[in-house]
Backbone as XML, in Angstrom:
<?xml version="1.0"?>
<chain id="A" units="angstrom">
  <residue number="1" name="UNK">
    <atom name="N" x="79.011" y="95.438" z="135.694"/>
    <atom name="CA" x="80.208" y="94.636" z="135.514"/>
    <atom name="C" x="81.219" y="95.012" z="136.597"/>
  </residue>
  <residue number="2" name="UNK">
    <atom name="N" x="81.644" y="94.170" z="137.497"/>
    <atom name="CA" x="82.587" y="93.936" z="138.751"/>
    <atom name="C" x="83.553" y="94.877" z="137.620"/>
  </residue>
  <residue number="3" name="UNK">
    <atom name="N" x="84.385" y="95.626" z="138.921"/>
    <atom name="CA" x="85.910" y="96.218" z="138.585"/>
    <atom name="C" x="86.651" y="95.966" z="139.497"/>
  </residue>
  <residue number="4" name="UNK">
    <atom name="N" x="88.052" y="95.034" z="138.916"/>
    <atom name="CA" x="89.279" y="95.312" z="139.914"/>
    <atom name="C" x="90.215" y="96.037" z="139.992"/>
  </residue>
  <residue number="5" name="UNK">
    <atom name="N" x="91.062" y="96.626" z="140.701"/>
    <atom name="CA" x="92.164" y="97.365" z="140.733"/>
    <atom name="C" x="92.932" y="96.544" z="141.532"/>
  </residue>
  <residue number="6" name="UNK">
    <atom name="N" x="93.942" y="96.064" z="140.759"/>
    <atom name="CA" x="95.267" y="95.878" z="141.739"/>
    <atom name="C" x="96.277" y="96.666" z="141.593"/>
  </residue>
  <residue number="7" name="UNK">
    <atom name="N" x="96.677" y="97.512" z="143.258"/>
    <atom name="CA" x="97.705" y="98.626" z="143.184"/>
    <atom name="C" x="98.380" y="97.703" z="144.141"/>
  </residue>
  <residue number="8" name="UNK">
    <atom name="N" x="99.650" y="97.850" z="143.952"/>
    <atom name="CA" x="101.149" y="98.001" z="144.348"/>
    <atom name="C" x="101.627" y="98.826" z="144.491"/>
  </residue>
  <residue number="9" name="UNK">
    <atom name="N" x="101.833" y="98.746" z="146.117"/>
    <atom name="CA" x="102.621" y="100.128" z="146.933"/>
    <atom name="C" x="104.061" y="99.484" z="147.060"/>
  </residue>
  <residue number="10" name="UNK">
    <atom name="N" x="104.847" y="100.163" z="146.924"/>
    <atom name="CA" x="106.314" y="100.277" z="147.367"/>
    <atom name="C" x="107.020" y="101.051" z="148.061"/>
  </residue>
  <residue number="11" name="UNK">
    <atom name="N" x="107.804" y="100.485" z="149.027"/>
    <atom name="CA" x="108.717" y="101.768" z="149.866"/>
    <atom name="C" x="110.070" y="101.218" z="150.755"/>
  </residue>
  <residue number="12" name="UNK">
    <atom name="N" x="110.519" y="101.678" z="151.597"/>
    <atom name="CA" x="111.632" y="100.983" z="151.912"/>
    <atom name="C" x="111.671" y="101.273" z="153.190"/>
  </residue>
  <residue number="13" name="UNK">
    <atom name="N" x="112.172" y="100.072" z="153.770"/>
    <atom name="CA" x="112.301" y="99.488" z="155.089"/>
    <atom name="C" x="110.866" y="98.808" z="156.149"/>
  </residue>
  <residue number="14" name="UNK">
    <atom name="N" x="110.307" y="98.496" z="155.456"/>
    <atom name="CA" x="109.012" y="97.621" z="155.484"/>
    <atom name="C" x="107.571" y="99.022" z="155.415"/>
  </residue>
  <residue number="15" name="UNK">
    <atom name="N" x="108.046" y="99.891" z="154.997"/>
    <atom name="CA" x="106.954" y="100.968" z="154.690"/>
    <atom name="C" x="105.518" y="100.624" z="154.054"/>
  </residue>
  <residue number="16" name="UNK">
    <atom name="N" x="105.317" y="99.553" z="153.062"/>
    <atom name="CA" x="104.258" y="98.943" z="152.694"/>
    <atom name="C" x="103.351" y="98.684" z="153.542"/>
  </residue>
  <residue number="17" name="UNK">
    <atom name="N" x="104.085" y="97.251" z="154.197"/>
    <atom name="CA" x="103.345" y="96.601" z="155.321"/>
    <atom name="C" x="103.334" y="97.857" z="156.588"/>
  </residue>
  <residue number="18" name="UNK">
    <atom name="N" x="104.228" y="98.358" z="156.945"/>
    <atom name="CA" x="103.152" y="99.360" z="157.824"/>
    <atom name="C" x="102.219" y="100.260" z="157.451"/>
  </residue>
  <residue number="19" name="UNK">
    <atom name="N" x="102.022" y="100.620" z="156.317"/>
    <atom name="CA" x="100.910" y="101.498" z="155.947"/>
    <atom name="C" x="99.725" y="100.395" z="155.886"/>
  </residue>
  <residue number="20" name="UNK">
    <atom name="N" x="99.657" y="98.998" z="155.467"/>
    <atom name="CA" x="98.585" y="98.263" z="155.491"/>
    <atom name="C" x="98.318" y="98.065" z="156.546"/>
  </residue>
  <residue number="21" name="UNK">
    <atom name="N" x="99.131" y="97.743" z="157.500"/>
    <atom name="CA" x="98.854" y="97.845" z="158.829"/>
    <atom name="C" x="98.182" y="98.948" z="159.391"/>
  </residue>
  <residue number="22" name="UNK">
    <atom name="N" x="98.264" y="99.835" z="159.329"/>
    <atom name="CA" x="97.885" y="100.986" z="159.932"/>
    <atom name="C" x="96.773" y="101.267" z="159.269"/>
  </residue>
  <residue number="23" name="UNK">
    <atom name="N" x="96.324" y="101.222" z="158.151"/>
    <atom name="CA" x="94.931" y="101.107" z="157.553"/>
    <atom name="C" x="94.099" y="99.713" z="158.183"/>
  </residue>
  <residue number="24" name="UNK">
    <atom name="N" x="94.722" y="98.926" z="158.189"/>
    <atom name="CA" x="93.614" y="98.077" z="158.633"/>
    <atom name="C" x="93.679" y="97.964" z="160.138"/>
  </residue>
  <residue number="25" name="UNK">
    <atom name="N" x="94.428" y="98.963" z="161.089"/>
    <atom name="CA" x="94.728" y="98.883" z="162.906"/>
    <atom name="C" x="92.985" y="100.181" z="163.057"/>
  </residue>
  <residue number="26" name="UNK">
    <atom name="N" x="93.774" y="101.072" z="162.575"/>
    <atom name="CA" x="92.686" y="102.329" z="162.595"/>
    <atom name="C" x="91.284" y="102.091" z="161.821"/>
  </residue>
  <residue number="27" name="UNK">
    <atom name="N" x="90.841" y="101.254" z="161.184"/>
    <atom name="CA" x="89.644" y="100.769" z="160.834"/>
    <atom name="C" x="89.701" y="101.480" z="159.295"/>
  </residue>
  <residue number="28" name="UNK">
    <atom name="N" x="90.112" y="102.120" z="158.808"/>
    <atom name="CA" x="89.986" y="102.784" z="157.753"/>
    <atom name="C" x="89.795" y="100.962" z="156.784"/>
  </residue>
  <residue number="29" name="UNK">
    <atom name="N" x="90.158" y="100.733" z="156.770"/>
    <atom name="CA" x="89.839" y="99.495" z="155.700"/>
    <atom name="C" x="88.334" y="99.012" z="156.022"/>
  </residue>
  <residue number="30" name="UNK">
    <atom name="N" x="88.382" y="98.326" z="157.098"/>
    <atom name="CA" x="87.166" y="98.062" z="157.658"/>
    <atom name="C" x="85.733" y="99.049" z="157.108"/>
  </residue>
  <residue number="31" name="UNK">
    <atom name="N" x="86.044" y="100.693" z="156.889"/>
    <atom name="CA" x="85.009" y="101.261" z="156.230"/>
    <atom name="C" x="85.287" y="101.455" z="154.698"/>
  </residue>
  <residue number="32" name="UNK">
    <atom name="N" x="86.005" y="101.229" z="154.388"/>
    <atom name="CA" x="85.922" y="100.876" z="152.923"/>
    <atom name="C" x="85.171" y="99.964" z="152.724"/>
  </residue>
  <residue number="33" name="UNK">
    <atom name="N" x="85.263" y="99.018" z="152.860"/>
    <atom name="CA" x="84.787" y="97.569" z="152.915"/>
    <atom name="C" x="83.103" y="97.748" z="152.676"/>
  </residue>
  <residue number="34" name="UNK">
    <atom name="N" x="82.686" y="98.665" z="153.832"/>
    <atom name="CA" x="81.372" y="99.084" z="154.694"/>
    <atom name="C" x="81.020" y="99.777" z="153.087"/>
  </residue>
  <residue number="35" name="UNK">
    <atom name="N" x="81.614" y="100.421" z="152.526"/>
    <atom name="CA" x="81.215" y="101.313" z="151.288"/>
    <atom name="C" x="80.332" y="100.927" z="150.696"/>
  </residue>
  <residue number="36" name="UNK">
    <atom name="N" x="79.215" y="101.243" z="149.920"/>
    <atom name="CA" x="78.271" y="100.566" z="149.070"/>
    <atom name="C" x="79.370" y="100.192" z="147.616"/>
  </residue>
  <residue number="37" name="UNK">
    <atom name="N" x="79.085" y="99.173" z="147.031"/>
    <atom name="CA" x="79.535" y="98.649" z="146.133"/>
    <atom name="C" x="80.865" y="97.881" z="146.276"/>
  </residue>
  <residue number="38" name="UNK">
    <atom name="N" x="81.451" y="97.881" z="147.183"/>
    <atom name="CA" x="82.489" y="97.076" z="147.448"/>
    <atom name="C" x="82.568" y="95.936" z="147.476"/>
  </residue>
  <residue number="39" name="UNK">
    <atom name="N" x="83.943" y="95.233" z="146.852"/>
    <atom name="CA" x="83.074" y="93.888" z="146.715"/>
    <atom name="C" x="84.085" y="92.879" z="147.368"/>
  </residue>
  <residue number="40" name="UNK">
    <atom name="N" x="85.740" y="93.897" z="147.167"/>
    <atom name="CA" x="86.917" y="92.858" z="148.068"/>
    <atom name="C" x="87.710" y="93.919" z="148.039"/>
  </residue>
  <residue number="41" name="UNK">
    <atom name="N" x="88.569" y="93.957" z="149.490"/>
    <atom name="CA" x="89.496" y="95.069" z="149.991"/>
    <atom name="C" x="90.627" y="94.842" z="150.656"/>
  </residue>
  <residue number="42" name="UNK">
    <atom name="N" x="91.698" y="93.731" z="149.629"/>
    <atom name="CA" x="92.611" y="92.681" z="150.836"/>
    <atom name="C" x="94.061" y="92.962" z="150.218"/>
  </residue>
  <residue number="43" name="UNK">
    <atom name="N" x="95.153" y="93.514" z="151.431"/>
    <atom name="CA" x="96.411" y="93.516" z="151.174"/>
    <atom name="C" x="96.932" y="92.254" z="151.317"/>
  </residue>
  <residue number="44" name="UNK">
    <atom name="N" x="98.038" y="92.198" z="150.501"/>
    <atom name="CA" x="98.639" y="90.645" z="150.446"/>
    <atom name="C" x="100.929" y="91.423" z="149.997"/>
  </residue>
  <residue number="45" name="UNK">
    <atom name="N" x="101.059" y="90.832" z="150.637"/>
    <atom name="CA" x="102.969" y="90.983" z="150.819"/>
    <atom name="C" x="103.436" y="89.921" z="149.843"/>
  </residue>
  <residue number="46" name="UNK">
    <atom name="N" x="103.979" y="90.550" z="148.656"/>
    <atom name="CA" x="105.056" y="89.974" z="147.989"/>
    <atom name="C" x="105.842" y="88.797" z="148.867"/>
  </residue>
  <residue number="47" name="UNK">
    <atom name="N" x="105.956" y="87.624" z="148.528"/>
    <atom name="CA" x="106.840" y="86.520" z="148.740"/>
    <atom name="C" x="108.484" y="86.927" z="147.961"/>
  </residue>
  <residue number="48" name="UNK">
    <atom name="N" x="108.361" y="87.031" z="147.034"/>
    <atom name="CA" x="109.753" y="87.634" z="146.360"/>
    <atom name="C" x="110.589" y="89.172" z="146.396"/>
  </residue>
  <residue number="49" name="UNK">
    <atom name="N" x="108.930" y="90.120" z="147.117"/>
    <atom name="CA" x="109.781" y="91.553" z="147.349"/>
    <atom name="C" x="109.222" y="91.971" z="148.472"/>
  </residue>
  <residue number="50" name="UNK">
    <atom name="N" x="109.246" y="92.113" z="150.073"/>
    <atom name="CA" x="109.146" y="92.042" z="150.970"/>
    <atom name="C" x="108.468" y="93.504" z="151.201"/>
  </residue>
  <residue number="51" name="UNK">
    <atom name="N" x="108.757" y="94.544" z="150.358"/>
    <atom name="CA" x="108.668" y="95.657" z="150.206"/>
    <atom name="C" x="107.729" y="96.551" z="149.570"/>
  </residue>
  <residue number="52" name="UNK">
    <atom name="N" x="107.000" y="95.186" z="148.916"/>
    <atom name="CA" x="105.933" y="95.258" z="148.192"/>
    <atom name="C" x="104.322" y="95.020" z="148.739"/>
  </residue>
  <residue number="53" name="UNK">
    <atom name="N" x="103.949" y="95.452" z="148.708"/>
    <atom name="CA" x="102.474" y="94.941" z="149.104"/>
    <atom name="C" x="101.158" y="95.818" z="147.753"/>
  </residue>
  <residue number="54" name="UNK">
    <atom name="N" x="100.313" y="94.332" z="147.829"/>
    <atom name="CA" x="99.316" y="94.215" z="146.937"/>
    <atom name="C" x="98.461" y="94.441" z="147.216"/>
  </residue>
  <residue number="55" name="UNK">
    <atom name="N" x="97.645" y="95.398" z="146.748"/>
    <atom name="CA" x="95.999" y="95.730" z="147.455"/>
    <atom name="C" x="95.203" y="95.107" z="146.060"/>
  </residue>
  <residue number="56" name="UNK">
    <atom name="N" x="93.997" y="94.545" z="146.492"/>
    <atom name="CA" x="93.130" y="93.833" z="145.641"/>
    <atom name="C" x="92.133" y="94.596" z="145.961"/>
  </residue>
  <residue number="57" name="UNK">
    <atom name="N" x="91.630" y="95.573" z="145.407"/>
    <atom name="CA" x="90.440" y="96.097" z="145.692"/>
    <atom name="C" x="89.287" y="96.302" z="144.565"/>
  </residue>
  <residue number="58" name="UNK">
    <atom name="N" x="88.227" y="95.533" z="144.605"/>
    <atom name="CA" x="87.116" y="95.564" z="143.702"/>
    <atom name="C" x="85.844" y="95.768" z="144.072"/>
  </residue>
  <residue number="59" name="UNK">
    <atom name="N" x="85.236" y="96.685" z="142.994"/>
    <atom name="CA" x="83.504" y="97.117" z="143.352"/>
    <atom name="C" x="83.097" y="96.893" z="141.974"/>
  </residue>
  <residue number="60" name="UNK">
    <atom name="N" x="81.554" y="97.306" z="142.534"/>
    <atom name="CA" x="81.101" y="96.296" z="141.762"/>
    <atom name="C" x="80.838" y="96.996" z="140.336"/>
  </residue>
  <residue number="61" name="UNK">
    <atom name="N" x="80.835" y="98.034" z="140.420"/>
    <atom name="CA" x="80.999" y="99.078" z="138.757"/>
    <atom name="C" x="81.560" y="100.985" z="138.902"/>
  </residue>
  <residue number="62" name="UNK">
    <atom name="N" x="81.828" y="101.107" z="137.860"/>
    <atom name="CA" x="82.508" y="102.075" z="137.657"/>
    <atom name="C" x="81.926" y="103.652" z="139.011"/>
  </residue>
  <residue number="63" name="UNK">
    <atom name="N" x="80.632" y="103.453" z="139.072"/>
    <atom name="CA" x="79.862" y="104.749" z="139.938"/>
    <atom name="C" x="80.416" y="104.279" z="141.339"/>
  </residue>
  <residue number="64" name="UNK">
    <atom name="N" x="80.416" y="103.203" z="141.776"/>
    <atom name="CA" x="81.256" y="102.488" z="142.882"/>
    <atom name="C" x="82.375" y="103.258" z="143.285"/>
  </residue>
  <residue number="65" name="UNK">
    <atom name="N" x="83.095" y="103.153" z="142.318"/>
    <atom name="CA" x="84.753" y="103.777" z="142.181"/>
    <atom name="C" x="84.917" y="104.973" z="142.397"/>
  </residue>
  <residue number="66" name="UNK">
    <atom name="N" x="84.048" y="105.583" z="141.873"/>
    <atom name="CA" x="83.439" y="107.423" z="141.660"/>
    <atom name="C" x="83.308" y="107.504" z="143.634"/>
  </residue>
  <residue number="67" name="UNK">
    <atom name="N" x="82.214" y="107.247" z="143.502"/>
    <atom name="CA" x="81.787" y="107.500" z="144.759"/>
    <atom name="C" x="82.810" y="106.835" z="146.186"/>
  </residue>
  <residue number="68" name="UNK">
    <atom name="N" x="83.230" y="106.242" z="146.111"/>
    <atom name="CA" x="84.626" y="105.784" z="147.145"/>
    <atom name="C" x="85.971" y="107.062" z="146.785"/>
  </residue>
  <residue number="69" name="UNK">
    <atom name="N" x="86.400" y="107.395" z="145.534"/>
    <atom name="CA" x="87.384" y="108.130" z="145.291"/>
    <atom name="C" x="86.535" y="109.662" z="145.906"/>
  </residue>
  <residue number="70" name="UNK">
    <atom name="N" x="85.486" y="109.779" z="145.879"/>
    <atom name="CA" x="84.858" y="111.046" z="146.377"/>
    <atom name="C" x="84.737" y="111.340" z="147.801"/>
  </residue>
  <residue number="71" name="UNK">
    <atom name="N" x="84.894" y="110.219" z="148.338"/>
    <atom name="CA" x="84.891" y="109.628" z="150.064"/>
    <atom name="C" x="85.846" y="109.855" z="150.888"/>
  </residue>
  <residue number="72" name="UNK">
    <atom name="N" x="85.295" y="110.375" z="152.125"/>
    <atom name="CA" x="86.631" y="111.287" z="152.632"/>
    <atom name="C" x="87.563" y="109.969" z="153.209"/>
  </residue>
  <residue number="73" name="UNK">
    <atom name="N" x="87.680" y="108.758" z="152.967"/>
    <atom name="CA" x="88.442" y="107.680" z="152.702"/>
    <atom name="C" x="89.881" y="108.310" z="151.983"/>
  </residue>
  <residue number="74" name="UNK">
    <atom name="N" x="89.554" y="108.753" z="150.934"/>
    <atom name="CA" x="90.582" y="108.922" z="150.055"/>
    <atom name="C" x="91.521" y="110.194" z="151.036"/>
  </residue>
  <residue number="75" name="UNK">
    <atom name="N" x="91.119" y="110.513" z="151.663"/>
    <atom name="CA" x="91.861" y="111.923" z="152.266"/>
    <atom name="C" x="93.117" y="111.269" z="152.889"/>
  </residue>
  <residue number="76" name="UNK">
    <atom name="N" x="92.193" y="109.887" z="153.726"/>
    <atom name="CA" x="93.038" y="108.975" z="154.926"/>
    <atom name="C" x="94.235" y="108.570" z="154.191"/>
  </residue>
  <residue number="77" name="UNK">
    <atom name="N" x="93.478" y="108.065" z="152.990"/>
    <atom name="CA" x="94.469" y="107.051" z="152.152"/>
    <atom name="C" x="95.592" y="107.809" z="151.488"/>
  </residue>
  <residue number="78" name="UNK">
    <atom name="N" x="95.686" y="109.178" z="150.916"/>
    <atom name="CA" x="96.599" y="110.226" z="150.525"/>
    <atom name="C" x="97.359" y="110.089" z="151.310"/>
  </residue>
  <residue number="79" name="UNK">
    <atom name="N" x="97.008" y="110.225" z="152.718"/>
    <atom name="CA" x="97.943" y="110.739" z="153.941"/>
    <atom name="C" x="98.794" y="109.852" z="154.596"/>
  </residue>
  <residue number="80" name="UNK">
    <atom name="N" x="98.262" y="108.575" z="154.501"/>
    <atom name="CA" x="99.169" y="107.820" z="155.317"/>
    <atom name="C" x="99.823" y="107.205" z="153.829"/>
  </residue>
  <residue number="81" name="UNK">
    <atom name="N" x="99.602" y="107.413" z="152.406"/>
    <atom name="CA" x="100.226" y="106.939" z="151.702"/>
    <atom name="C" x="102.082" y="107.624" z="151.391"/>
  </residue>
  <residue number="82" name="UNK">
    <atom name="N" x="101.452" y="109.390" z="151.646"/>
    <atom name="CA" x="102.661" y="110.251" z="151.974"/>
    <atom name="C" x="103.178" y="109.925" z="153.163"/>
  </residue>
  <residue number="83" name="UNK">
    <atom name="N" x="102.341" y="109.561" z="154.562"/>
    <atom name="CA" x="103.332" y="109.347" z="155.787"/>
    <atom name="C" x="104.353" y="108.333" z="155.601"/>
  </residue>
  <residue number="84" name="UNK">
    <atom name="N" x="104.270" y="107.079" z="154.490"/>
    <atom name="CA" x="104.861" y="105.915" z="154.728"/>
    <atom name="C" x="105.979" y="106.180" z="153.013"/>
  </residue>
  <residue number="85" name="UNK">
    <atom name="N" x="106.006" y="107.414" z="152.564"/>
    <atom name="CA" x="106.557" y="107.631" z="151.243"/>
    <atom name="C" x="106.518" y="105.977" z="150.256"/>
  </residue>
  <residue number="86" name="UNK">
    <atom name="N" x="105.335" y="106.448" z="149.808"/>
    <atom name="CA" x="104.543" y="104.968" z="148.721"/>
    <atom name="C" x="105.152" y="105.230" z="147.287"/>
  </residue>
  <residue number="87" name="UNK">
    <atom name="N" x="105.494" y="104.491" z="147.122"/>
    <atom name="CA" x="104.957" y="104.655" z="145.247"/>
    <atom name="C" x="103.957" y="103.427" z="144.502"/>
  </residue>
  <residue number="88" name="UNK">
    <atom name="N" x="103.741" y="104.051" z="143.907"/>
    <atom name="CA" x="102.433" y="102.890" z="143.433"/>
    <atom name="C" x="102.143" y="102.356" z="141.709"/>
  </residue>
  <residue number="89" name="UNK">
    <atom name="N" x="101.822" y="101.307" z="141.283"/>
    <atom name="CA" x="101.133" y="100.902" z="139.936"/>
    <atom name="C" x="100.169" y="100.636" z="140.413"/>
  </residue>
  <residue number="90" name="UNK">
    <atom name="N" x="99.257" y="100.569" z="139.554"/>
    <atom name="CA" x="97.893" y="100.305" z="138.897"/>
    <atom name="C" x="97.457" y="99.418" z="137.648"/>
  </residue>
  <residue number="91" name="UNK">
    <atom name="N" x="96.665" y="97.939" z="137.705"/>
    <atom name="CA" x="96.077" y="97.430" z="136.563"/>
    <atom name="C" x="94.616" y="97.741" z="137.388"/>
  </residue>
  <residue number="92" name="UNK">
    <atom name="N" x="94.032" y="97.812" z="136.062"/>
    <atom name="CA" x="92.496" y="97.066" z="136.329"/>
    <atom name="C" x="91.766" y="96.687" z="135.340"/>
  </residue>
  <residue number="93" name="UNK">
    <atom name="N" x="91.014" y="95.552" z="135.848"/>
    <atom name="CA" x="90.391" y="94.501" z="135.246"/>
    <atom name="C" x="88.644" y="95.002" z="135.265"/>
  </residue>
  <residue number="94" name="UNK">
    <atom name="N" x="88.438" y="93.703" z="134.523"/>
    <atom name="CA" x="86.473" y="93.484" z="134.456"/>
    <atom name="C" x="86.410" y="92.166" z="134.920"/>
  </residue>
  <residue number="95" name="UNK">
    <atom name="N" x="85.763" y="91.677" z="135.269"/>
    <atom name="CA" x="85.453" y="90.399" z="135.436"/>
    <atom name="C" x="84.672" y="89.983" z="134.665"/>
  </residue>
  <residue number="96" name="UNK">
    <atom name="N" x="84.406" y="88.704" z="133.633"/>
    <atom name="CA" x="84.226" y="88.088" z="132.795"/>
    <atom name="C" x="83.533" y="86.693" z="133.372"/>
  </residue>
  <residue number="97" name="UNK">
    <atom name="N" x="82.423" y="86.651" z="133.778"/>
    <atom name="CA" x="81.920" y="85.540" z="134.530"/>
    <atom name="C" x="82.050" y="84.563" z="134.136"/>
  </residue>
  <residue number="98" name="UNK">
    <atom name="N" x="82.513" y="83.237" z="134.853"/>
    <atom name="CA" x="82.448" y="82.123" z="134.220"/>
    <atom name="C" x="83.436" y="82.404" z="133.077"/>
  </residue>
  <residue number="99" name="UNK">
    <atom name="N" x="84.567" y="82.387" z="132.673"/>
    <atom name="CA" x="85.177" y="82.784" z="131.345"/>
    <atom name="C" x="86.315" y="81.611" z="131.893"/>
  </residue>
  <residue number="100" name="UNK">
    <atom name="N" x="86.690" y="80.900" z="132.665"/>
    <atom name="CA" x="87.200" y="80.457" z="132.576"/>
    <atom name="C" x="87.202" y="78.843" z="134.001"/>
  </residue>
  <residue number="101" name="UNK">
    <atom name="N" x="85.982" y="78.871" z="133.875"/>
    <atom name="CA" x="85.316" y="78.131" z="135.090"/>
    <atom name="C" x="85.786" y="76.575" z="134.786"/>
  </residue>
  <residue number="102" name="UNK">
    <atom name="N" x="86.177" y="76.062" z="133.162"/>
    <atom name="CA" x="86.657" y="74.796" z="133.588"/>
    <atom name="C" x="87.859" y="74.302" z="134.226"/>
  </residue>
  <residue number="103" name="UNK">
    <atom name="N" x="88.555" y="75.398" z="134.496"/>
    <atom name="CA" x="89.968" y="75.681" z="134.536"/>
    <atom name="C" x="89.594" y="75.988" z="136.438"/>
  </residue>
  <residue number="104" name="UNK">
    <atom name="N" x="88.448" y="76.313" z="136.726"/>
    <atom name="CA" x="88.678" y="76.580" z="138.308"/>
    <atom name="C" x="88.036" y="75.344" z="139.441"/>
  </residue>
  <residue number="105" name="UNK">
    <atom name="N" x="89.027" y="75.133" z="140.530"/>
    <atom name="CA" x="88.186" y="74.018" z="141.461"/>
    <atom name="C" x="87.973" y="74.773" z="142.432"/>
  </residue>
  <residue number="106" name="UNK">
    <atom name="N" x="86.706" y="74.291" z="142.294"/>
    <atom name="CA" x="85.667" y="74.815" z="143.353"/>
    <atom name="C" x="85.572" y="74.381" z="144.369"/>
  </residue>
</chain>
């Protein structure tokens, strides 16, 4: 069963968007991506909080998650999360196939 995490970083004076930037300039995203089980790895900028940025990141089950958080990925991601002083939430989801497919255009 697919898992998503959507985290929201926050910081001030466009600190978000340069830390996404800088993850995805230096390739560090790019090998996430590369990770086995990965399934989507995409920042997206608040329209209403400029300051905000959304990471959508989903694999495809829980050992996925394990094994990426075990990945010296996470070292990168600590570091430039302290270089750019982040704060962050966390939801995560399951995906529910088809659960709501009449409702989607394809």
């Amino acid at each position: 069963m697919a898992i998503t995490v959507n985290l929201r970083y926050t910081g001030k004076d466009g600190a978000a968007m340069k830390f996404a930037r800088e993850m995805t300039d230096t390739g560090v995203v790019a090998a996430i991506r590369a990770e086995a089980g990965n399934l989507r790895y995409e920042y997206y900028q608040s329209v209403e909080d400029p300051e905000t940025v959304l990471l959508i990141d989903s694999w495809a089950d829980q050992a996925a998650i394990d094994a990426h958080h075990a990945s010296p990925m996470m070292g990168e991601l600590a570091r430039l999360r302290d270089k750019y002083d982040l704060h962050m939430t966390a939801e995560r989801y399951t995906r529910i196939e088809d659960a709501d497919s009449e409702f989607i255009r394809r």
